[in-house]
C-alpha positions as CSV (number, residue, x, y, z in Angstrom):
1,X,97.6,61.8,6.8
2,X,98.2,65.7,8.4
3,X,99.6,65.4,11.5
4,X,96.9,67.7,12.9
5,X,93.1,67.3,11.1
6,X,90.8,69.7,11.2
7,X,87.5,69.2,11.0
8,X,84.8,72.3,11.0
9,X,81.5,71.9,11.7
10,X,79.1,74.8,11.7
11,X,80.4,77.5,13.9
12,X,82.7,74.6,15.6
13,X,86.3,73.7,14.8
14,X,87.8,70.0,16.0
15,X,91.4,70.1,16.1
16,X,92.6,66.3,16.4
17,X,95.8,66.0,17.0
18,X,96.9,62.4,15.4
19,X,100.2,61.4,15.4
20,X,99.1,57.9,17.5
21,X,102.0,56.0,17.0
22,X,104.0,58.6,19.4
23,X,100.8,59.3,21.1
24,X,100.4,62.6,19.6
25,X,103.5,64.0,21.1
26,X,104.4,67.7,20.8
27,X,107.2,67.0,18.5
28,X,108.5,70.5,16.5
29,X,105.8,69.2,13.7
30,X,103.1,69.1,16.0
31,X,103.4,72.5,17.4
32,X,104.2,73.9,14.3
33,X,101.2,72.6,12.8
34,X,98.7,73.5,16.2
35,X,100.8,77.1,15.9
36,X,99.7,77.7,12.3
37,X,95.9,76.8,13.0
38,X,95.8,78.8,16.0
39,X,96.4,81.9,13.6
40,X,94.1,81.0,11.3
41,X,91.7,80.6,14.2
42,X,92.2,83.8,15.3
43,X,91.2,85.6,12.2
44,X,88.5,83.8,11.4
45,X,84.6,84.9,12.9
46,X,82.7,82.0,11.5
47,X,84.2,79.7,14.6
48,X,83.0,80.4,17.8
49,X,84.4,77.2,20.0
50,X,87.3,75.3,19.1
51,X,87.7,71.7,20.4
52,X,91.3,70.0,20.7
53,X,91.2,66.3,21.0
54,X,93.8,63.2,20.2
55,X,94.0,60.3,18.2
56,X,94.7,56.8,19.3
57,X,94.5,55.2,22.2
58,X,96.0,58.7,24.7
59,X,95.4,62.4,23.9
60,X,99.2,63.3,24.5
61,X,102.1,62.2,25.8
62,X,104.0,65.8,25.9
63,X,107.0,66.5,24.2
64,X,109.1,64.0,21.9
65,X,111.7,62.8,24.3
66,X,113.7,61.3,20.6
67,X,113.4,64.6,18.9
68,X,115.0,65.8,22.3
69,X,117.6,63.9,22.5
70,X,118.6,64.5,19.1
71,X,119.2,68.1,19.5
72,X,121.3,67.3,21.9
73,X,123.8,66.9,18.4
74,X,124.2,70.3,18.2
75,X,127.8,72.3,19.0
76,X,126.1,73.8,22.3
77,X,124.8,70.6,23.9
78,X,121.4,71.0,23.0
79,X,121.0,74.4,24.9
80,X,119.8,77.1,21.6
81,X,117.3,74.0,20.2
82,X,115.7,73.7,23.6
83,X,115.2,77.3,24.5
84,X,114.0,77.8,20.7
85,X,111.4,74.5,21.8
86,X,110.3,75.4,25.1
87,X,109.7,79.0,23.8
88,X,107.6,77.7,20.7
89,X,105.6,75.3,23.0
90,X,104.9,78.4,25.4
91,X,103.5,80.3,22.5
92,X,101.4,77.3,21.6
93,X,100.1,77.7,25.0
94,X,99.4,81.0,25.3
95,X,97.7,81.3,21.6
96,X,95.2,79.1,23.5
97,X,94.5,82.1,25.9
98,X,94.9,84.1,23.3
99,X,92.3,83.3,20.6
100,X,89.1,84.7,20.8
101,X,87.2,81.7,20.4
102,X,86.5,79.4,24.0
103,X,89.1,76.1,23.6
104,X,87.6,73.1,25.2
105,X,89.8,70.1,25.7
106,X,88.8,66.2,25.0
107,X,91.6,64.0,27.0
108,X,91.4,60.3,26.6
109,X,94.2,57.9,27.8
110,X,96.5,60.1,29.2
111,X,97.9,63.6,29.0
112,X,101.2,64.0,30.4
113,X,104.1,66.5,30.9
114,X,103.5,68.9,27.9
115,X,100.1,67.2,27.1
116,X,98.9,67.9,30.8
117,X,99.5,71.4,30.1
118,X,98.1,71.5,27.1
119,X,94.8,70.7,29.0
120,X,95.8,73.0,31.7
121,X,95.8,75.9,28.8
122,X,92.5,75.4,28.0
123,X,89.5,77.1,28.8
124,X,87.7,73.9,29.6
125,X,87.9,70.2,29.5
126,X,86.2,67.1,29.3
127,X,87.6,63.9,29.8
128,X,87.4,60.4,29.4
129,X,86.8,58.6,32.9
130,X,90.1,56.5,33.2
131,X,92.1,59.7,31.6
132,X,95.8,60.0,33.6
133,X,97.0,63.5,34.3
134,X,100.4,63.6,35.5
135,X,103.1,66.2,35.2
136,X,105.9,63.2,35.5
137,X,109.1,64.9,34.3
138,X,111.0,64.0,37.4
139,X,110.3,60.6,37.2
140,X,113.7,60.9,34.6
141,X,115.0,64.1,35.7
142,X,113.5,66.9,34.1
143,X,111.2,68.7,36.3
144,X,108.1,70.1,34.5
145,X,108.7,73.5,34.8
146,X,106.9,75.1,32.1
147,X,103.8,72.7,32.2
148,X,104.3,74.1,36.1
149,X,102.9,77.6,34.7
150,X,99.3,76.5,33.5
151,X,99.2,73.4,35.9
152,X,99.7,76.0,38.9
153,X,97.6,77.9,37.3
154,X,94.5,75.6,37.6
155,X,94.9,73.8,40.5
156,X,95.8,74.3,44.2
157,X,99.4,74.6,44.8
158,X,100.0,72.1,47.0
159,X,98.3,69.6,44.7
160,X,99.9,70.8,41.7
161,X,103.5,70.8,43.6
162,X,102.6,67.2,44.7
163,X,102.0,66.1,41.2
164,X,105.6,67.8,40.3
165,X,107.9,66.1,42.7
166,X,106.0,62.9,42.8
167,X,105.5,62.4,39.2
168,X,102.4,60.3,40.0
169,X,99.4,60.1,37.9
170,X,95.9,61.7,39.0
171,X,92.8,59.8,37.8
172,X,90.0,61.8,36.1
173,X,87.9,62.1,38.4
174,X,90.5,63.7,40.9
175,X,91.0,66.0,37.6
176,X,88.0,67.3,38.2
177,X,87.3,67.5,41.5
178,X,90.7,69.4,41.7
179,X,89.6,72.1,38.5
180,X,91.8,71.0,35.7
181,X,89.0,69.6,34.1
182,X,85.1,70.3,34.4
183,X,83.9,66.8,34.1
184,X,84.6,63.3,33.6
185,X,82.3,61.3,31.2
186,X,82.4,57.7,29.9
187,X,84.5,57.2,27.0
188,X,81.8,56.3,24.5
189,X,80.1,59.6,25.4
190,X,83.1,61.9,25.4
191,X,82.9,63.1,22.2
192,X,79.2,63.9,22.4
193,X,79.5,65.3,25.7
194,X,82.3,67.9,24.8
195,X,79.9,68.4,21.4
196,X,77.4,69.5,23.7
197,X,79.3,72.0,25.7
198,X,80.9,73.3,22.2
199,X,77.3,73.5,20.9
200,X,76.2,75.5,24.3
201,X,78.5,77.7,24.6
202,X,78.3,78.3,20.1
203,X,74.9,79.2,20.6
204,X,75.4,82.3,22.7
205,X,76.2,85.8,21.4
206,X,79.4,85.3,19.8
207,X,80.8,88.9,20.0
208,X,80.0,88.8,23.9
209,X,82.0,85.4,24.7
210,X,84.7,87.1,22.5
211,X,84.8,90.0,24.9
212,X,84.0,87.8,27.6
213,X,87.1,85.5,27.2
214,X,89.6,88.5,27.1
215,X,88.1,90.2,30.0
216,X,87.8,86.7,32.2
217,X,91.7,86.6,32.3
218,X,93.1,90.3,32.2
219,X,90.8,90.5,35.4
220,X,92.5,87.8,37.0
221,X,95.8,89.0,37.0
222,X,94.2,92.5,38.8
223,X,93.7,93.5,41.9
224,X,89.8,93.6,43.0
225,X,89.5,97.5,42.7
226,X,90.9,97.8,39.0
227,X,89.4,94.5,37.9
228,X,86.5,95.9,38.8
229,X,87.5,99.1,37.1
230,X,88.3,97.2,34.1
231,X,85.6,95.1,34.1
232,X,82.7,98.0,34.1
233,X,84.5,99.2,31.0
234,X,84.1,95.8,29.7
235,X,80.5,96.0,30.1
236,X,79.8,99.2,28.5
237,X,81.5,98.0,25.7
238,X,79.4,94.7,25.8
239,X,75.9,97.0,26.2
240,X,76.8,99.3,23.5
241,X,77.1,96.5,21.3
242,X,73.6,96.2,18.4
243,X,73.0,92.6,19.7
244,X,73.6,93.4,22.8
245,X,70.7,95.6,22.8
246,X,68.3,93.8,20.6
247,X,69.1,90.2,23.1
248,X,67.7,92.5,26.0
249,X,65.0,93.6,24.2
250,X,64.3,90.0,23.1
251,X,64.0,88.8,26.7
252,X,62.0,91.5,27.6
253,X,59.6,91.2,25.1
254,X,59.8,87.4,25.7
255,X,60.6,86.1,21.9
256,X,64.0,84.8,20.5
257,X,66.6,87.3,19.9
258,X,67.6,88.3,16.1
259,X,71.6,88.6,16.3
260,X,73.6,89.7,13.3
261,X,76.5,88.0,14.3
């Protein structure tokens, strides 16, 4: 069995990751294998939403602690395989952002330390009620800096530097109510639920998300007078667009639109 399956369906991808004996940890096989389909992803039109998910009884459990250790073998003490590892798992993360497709994540069980920030780096969530999100590297003396970067970048601070230094679990529902997720569903529903969403957001424009997605998080990073700059650009782009026109046009003349793409 891959260590990653993908499953298409339509103009939606499910990435499962399913390696449930180590609870779908981000071993170097794991994120080589969610690397490579990120690239395809990104190349290819007929996908509009992509939906990550795990296999088993959690959705991840972060990185392989084993695998870790291991590299510790080396000459240096470890030190070139773990910058090479926290490097590769950083450009896991950001391929996320990257791609032009929506991600939407489907924790169950519990995502922890690299696994809570591989929720954190996606553009939405939904998850199991009962889920655990912790960032609980401390807990044996590795604080969770990187998953820090999208954790902090979801949540309020002072939450997220509680979760940090405490190492304690949130619940689901706290998940959401905090933004790291959008909602909390019962488990038998979750993968109908998040099918939902995918199929939502699927049946809009797809050249307009596309735009949509890059602009929502260049504009972030600006301040308000050249995100606004930025983002009128955006939108003349968006208007000059064929389908752009012919949705309008479609509303106004109150029948469904014909899109090309």
């Amino acid at each position: 069995m891959p260590i990653l399956e993908r499953c298409d369906t339509g103009s939606i991808c499910r990435l499962t990751l399913n390696n449930p004996d180590k609870l779908n940890a981000l071993s170097d096989a794991m994120l080589a294998a969610l690397q490579a389909e990120f690239d395809r992803l990104a190349r290819d039109d007929a996908i509009r939403v992509v939906i990550l998910a795990g296999a088993g009884k959690a959705f991840c459990a972060g990185h392989d602690l084993k695998e870790m250790q291991q590299g510790r073998q080396a000459e240096d003490g470890g030190a070139g395989y773990f910058a090479d590892l926290f490097a590769r798992c950083g450009r896991v993360m950001t391929s996320i952002r990257n791609l032009p497709q929506p991600v939407i994540a489907q924790p169950h069980g519990i995502a922890t330390a690299a696994g809570c920030q591989l929720v954190a780096s996606c553009d939405m969530a939904v998850a199991a009620e009962g889920t655990r999100f912790g960032v609980n590297g401390v807990n044996i003396g590795l604080f969770c800096s990187t998953p820090m970067v999208a954790l902090s970048r979801n949540i309020p601070r002072k939450q997220a530097f509680e979760m940090l230094t405490t190492g304690e679990f949130i619940e689901a529902d706290r998940a959401r109510d905090l933004g790291l997720i959008n909602r909390a569903v019962p488990a038998e529903s979750l993968e109908a639920e998040t099918n939902e969403l995918a199929e939502k957001v699927a049946g809009k424009l797809g050249s307009a998300v596309r735009i949509g997605k890059t602009a929502f998080y260049n504009q972030l990073e600006m301040g308000l007078d050249q995100a606004y700059a930025y983002t009128g650009e955006v939108m003349v782009e968006n208007m000059m667009h064929r389908d752009t026109n012919e949705g309008i046009s479609a509303f106004l003349e109150k029948r469904p639109p014909e899109w090309q793409q």
